[in-house]
FIKE-137285 format. One record per residue: residue in one letter; x, y, z of N, C-alpha, C in turn. Coordinates in steps of 0.02 Angstrom, whole numbers. Example, Ala and Ser with C-alpha at 12.3 -4.5 7.8 and 13.67 -1.06 7.14 Angstrom:
! residues 2
(a; (660; -284; 390); (615; -225; 390); (660; -165; 390))
(s; (642; -112; 354); (684; -53; 357); (645; 2; 394))
END
This chain:
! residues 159
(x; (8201; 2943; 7154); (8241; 2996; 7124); (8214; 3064; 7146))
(x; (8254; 3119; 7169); (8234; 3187; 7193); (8207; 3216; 7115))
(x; (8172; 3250; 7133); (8142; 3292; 7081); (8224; 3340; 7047))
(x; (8204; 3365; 7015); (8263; 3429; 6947); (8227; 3478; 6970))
(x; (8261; 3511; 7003); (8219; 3593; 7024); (8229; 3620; 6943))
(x; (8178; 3696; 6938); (8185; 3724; 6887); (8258; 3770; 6863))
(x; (8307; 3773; 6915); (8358; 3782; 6896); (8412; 3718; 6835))
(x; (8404; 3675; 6864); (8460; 3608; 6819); (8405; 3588; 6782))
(x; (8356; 3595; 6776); (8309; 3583; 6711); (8325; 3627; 6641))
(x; (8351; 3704; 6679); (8358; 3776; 6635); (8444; 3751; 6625))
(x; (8490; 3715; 6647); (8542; 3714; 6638); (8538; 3656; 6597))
(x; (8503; 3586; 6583); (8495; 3546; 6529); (8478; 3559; 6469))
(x; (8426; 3638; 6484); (8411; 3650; 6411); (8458; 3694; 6364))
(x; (8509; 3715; 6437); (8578; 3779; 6397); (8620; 3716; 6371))
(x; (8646; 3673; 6390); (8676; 3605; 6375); (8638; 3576; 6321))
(x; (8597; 3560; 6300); (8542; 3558; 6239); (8564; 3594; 6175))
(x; (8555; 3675; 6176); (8551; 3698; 6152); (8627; 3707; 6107))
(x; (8684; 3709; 6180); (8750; 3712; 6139); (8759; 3652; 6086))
(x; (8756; 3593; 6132); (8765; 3538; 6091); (8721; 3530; 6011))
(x; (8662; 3536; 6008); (8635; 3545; 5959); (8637; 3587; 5921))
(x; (8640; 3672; 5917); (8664; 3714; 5877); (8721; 3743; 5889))
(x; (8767; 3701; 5878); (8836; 3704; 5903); (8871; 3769; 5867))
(x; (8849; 3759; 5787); (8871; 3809; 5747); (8843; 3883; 5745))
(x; (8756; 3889; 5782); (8723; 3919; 5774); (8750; 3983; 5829))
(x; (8755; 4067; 5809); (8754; 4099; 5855); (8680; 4105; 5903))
(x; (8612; 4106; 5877); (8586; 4110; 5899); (8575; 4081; 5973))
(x; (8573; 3985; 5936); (8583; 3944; 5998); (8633; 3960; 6048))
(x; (8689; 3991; 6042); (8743; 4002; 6091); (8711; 4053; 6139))
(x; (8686; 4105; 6096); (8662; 4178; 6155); (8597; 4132; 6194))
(x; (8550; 4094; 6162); (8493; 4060; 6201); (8540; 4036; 6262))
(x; (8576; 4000; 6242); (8590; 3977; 6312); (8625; 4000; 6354))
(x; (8659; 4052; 6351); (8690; 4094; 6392); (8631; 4153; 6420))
(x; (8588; 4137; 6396); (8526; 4175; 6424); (8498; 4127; 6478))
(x; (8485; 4056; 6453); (8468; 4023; 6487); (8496; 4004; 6549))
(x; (8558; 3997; 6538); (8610; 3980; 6605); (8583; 4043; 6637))
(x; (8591; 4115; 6626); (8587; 4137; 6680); (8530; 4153; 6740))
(x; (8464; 4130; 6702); (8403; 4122; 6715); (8387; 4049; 6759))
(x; (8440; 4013; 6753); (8457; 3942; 6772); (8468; 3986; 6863))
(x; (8537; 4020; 6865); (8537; 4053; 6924); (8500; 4106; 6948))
(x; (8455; 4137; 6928); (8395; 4170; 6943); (8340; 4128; 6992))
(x; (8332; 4065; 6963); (8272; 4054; 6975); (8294; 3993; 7055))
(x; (8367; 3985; 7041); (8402; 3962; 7101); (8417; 3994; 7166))
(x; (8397; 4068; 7144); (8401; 4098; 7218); (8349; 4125; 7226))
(x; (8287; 4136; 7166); (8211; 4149; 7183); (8200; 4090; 7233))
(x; (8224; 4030; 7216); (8181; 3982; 7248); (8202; 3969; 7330))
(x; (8283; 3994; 7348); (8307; 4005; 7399); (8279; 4034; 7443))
(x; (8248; 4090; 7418); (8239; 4158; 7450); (8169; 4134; 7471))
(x; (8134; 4104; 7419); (8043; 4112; 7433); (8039; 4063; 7500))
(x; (8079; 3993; 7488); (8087; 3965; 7527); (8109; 3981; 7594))
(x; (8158; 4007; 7598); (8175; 4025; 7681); (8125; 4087; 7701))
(x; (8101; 4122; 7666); (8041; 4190; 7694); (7995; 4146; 7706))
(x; (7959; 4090; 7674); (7901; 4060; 7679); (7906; 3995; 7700))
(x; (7951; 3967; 7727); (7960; 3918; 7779); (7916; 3861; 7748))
(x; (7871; 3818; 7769); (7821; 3773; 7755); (7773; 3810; 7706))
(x; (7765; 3839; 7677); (7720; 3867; 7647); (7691; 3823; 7556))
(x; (7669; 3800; 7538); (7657; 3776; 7490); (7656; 3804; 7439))
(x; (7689; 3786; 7382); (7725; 3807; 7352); (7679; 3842; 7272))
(x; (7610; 3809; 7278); (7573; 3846; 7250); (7529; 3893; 7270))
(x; (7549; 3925; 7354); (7517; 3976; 7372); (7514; 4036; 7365))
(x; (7507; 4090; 7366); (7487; 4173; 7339); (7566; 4181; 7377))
(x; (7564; 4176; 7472); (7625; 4196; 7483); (7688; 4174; 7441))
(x; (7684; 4103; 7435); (7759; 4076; 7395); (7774; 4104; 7346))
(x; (7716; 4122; 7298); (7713; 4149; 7225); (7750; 4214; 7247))
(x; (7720; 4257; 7283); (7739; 4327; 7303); (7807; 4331; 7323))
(x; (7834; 4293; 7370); (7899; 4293; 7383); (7948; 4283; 7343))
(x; (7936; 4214; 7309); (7971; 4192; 7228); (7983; 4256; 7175))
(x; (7903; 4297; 7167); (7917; 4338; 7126); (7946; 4422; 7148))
(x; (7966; 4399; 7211); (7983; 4466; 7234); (8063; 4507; 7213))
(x; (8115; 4442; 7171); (8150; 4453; 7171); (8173; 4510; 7112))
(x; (8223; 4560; 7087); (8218; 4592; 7041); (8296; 4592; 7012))
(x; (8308; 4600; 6942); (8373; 4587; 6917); (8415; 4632; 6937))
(x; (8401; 4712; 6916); (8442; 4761; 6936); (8456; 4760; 7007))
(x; (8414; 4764; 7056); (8434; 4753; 7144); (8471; 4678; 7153))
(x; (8480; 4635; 7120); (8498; 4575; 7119); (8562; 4585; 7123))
(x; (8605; 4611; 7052); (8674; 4620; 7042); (8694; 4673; 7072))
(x; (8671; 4712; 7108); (8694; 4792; 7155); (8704; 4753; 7203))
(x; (8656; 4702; 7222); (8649; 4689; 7310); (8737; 4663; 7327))
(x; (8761; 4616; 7262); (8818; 4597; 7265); (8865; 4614; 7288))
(x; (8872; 4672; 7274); (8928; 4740; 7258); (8945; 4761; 7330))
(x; (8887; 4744; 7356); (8888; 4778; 7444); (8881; 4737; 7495))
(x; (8896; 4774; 7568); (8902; 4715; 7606); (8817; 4710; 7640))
(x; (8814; 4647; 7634); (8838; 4594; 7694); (8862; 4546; 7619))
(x; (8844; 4563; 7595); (8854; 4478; 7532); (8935; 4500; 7479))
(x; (8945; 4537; 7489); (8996; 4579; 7467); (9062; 4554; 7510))
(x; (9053; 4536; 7568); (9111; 4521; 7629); (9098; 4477; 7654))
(x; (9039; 4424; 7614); (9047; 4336; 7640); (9067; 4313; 7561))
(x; (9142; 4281; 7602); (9159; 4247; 7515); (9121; 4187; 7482))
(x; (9069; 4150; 7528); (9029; 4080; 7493); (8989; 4157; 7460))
(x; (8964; 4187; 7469); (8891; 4215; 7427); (8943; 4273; 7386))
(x; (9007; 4284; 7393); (9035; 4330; 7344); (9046; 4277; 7281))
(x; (9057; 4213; 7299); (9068; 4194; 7241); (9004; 4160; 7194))
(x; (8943; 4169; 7233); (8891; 4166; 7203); (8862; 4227; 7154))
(x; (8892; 4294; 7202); (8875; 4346; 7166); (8917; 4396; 7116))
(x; (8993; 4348; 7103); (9025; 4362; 7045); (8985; 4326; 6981))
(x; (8972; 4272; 6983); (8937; 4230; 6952); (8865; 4254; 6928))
(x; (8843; 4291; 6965); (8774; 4315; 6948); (8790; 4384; 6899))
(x; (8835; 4426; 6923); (8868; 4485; 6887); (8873; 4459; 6824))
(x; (8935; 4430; 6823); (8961; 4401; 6746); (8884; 4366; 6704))
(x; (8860; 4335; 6738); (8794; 4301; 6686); (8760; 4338; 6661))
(x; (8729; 4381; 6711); (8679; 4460; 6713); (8718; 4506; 6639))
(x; (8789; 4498; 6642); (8803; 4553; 6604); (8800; 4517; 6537))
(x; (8837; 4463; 6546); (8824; 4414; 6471); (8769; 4410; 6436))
(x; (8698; 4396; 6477); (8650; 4400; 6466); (8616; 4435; 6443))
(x; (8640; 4488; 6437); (8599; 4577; 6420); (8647; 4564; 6350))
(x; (8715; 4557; 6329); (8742; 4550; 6281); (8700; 4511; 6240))
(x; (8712; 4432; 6260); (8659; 4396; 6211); (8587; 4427; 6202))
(x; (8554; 4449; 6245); (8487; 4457; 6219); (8470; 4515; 6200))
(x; (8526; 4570; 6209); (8509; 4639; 6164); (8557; 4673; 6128))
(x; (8597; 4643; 6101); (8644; 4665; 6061); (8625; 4640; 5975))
(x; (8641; 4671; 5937); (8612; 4640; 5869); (8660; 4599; 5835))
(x; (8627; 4571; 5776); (8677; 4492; 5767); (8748; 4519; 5764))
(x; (8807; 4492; 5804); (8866; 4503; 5768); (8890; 4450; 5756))
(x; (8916; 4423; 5692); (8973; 4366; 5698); (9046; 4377; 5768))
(x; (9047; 4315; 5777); (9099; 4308; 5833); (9077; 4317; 5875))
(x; (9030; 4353; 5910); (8989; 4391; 5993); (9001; 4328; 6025))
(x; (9002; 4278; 6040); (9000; 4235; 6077); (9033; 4166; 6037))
(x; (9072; 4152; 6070); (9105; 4101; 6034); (9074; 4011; 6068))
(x; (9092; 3956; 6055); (9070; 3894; 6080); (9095; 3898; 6132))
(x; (9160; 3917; 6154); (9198; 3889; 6213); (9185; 3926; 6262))
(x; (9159; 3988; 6240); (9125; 4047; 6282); (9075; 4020; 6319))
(x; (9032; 4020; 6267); (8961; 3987; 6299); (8960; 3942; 6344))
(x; (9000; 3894; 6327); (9012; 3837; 6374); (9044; 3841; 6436))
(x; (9100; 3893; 6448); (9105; 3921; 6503); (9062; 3950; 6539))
(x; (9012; 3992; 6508); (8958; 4029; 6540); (8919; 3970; 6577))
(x; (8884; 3933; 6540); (8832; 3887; 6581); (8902; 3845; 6621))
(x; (8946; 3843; 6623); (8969; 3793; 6672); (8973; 3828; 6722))
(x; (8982; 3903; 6720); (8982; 3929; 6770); (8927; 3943; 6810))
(x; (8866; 3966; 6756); (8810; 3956; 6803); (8773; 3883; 6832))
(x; (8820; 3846; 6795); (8803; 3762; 6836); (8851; 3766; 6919))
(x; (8921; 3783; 6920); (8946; 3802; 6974); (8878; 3839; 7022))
(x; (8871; 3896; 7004); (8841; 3924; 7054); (8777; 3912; 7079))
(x; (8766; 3875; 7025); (8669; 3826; 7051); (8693; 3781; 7126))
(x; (8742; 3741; 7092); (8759; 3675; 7132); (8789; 3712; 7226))
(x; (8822; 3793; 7222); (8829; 3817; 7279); (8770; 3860; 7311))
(x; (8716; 3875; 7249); (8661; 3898; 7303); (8625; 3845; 7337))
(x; (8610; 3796; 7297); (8578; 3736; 7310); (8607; 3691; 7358))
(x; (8667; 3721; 7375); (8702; 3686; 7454); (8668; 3702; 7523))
(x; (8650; 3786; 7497); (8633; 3822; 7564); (8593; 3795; 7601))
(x; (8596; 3784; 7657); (8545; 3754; 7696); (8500; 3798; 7708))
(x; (8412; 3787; 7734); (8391; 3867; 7750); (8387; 3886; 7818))
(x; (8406; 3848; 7858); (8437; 3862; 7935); (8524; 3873; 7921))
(x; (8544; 3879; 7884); (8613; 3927; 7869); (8593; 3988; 7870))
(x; (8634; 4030; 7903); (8655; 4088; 7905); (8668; 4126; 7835))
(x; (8704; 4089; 7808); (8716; 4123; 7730); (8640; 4132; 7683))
(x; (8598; 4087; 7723); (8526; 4085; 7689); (8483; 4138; 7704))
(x; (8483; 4164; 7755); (8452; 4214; 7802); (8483; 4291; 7773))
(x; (8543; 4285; 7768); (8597; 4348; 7728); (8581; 4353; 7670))
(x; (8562; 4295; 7606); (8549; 4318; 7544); (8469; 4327; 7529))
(x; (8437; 4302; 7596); (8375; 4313; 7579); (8347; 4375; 7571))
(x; (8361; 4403; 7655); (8357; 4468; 7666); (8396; 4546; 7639))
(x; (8450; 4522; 7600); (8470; 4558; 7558); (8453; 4575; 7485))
(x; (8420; 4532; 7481); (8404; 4520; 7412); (8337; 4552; 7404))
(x; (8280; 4542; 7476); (8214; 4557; 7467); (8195; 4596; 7514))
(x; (8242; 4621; 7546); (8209; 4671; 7572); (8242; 4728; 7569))
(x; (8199; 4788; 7536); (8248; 4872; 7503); (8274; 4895; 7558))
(x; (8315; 4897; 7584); (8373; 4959; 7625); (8361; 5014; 7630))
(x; (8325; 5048; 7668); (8311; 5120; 7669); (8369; 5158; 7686))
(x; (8380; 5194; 7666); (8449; 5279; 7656); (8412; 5306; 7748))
(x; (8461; 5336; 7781); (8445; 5399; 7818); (8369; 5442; 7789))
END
């Protein structure tokens, strides 16, 4: 059996969480936090991987690359091209938008009744289950791998 990367591990525990505190708002925002952290850690691991090639995965470089990624440059990078005008990674990076923004809802907004409903939630992680299952296609000799890597981690200097 292949190992559960830490992405569909973070998407069993948003699936967890609905199912079990079904009624609970809390549990709903957890996992819509979680889903989107589910796709976070799906294109940290993209990225560290194709910059660091063979590199072992408990090494200083892998760590460094993994942790190089950042939320705010994450959902901008979207917005623009090169990933902006390839539709496989636009529809990865509508997906990252919408979670990113959900996410800031659930985790910093104060209690409201209604903020998130069941069917909500459950859309949310299905969606960030969609977009796990299309980063996790990328090959890292794809082209599309090389485009979100380098967009993602390396800053764009202005004139």
């Amino acid at each position: 059996m292949a190992s559960l990367t830490m992405a569909v591990r973070l998407l069993d525990a948003a699936d967890l969480l609905l199912l079990h505190g079904r009624r609970s708002t809390a549990f709903r925002r957890r996992a819509i936090s979680t889903a989107y952290y589910a796709v976070f850690h799906a294109i940290d691991k993209l990225c560290a991987d194709y910059v660091t090639r063979s590199a072992i995965r408990s090494s200083e470089e892998y760590l460094r690359a993994y942790r190089a990624l950042d939320h705010a440059p994450l959902k901008n990078a979207f917005g623009h091209p090169p990933l902006k005008d390839n539709p496989a990674l636009r529809r990865i990076g509508s997906a990252v938008v919408t979670l990113q923004t959900e996410r800031h809802r659930a985790d910093y907004l104060p209690p409201t009744a209604g903020l998130f409903t069941h069917d909500r939630a459950v859309e949310l992680v299905n969606l960030a289950r969609s977009a796990v299952t299309q980063i996790e296609e990328i090959k890292p000799a794809n082209k599309d791998c090389r485009t979100l890597a380098i967009s993602l981690l390396l800053k764009e200097r202005k004139s």
